[in-house]
C-alpha positions in Angstrom: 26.8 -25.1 0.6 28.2 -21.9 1.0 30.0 -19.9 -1.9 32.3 -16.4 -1.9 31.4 -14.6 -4.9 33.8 -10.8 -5.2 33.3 -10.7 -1.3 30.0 -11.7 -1.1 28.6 -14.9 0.8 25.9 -16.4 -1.4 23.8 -19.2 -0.6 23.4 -21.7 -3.1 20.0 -23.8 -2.8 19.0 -26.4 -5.7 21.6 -25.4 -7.6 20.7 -21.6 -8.1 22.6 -19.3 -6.2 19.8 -17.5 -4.1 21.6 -14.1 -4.6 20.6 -14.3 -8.4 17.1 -15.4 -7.8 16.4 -11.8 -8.1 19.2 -10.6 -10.3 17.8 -7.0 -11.9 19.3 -4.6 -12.2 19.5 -1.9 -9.1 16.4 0.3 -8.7 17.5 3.9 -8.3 15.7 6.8 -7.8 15.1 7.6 -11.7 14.1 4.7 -12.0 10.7 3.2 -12.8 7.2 4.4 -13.9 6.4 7.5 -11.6 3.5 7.3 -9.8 3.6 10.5 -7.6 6.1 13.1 -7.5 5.9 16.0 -4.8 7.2 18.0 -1.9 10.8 16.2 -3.1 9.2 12.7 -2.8 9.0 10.2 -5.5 6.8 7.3 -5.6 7.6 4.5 -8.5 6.5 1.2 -10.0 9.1 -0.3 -11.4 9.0 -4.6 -13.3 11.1 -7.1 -11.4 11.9 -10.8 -12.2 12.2 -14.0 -10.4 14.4 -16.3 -11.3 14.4 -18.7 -8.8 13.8 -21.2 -11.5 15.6 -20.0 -14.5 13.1 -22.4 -17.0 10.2 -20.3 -15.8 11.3 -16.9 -14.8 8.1 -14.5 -13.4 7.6 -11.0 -13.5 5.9 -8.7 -10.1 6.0 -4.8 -9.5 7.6 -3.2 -6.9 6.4 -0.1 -5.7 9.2 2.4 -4.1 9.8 5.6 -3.1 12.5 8.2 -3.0 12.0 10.5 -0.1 14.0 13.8 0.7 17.4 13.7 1.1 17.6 10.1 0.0 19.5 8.6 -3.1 18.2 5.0 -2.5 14.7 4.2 -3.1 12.8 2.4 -0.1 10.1 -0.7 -0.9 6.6 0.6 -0.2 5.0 -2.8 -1.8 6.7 -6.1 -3.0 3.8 -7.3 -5.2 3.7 -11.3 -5.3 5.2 -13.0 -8.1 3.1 -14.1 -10.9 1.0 -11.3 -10.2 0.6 -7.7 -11.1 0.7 -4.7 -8.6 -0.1 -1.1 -8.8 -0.6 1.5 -6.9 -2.7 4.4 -6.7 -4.5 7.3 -4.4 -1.2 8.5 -3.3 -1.4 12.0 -1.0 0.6 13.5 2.2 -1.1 13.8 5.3 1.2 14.9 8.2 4.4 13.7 7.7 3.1 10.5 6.1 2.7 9.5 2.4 -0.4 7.1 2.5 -1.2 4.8 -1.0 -3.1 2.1 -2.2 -2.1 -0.9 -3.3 -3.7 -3.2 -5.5 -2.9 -6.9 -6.4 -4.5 -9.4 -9.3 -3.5 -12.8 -10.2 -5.7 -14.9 -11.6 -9.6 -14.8 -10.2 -8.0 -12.3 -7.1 -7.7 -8.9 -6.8 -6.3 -7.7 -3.2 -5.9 -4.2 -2.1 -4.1 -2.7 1.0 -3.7 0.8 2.4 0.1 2.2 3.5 1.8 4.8 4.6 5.3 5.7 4.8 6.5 8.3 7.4 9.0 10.6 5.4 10.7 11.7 8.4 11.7 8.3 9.7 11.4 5.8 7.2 8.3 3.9 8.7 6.6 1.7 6.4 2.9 0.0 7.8 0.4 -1.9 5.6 -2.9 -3.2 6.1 -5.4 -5.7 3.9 -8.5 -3.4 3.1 -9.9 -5.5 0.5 -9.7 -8.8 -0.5 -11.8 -10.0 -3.4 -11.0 -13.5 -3.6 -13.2 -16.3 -4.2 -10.9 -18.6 -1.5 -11.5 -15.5 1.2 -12.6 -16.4 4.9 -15.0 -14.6 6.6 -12.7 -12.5 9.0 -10.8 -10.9 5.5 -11.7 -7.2 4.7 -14.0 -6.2 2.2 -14.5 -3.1 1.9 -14.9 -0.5 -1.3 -11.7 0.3 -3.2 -12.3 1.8 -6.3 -11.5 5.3 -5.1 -10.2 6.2 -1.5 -9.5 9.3 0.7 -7.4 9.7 4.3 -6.4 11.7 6.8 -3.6 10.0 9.0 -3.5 10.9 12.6 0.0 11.7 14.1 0.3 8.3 15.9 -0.6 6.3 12.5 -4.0 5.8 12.7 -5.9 6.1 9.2 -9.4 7.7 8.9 -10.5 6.5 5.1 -13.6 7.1 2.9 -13.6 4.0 0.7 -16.0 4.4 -2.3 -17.2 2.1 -5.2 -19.9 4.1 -7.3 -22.2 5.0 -5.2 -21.0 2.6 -2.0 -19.2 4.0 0.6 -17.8 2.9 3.8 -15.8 5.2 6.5 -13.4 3.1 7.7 -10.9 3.4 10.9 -7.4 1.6 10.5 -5.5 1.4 13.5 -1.7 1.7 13.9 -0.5 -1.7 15.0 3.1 -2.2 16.2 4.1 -3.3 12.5 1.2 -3.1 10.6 -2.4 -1.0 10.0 -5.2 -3.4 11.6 -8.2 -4.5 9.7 -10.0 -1.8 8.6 -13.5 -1.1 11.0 -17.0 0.4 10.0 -17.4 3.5 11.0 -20.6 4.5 9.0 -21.9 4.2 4.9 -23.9 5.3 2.7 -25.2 3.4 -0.2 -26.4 6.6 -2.2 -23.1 8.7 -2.6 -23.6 11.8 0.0 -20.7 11.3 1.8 -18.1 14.1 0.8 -14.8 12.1 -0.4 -12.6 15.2 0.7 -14.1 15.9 3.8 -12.4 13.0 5.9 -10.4 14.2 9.0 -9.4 12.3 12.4 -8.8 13.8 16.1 -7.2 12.2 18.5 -10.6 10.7 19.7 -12.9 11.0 16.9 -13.1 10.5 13.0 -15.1 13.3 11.2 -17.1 13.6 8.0 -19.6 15.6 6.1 -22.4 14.7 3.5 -23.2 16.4 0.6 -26.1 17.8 2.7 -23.6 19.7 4.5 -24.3 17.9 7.9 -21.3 16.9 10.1 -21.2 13.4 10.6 -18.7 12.1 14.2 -18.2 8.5 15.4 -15.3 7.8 18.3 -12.0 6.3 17.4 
């Protein structure tokens, strides 16, 4: 069943039109709870609603950002609905914004890595951890509580994931629409690796221990 609503064509399924099962109001670029704000960018959470059924309506974050030159924010991370989403570790590298992502609901708590390229609009996203009792043994799982990156200019991410004294460095490669599942590319379970010493060549990802010794390992 098909009705025109002011010029629009809006879907009606079970009764609820599906244009309304999202009806907030538009997110602009002052909107939101600002999450990062530099260079001209803007990255923002900002509370949305579903009401898909209008007895039960659930809330999720949305995390977007308003890049140069732009007066409409762009969707970095839809968070799920019935869950909550925020977003954290945000930093430039090149002319990409990289973030993480995290997602609890219940007994789970999911993160993923991004990037948006502010030059053309490019958004990739990739599971790095997922901390869920139902998770198989091919999902990531890898430390989340703080992270640092360096992404190469073809959209490959070099990260130092750390949890206390656990760290992994991870390689994420640029998939077609998407940042692959993130690959060991050494640890330490003591805490020498330096978090801001992360860097990626086109062949090799680079890092240095608190020891001051170089650390290499091929892309």
């Amino acid at each position: 069943m098909y009705v025109a609503l002011i010029g629009l064509l809006t879907v009606v399924v079970g009764g609820v039109p599906a244009a309304l099962a999202r009806a907030d109001s538009r997110a602009t670029c002052r909107s939101g709870q600002t999450l990062f704000h530099k260079r001209g960018i803007r990255a923002f959470s900002l509370e949305r609603v579903d009401r898909s059924d209008p007895r039960n309506p659930l809330p999720h974050q949305v995390i977007y950002a308003c890049l140069r030159g732009e007066h409409r924010p762009q969707v970095l991370y839809d968070g799920a609905v019935g869950t909550f989403t925020s977003a954290n570790s945000f930093a430039l590298s090149g002319n990409r914004l990289g973030f993480l992502a995290r997602q609890e609901g219940g007994v789970a708590e999911d993160s993923s890595f991004g990037w948006v390229n502010i030059v053309t609009r490019v958004v990739k996203l990739g599971q790095f951890n997922v901390a869920s009792p139902a998770n198989s043994p091919s999902d990531p799982v890898a430390p989340d509580a703080e992270v640092n990156f360096a992404i190469a200019p073809d959209g490959t991410v070099a990260v130092i994931g750390s949890d206390g004294l656990d760290q992994e460095v991870l390689l994420m490669r640029a998939l077609p629409r998407s940042l692959g599942k993130p690959r060991e590319l050494g640890s330490s379970a003591t805490g020498d690796i330096k978090l801001d010493s992360i860097a990626i060549t086109p062949t090799t990802v680079n890092w240095t221990t608190t020891a001051g010794v170089r650390q290499e390992a091929p892309r």
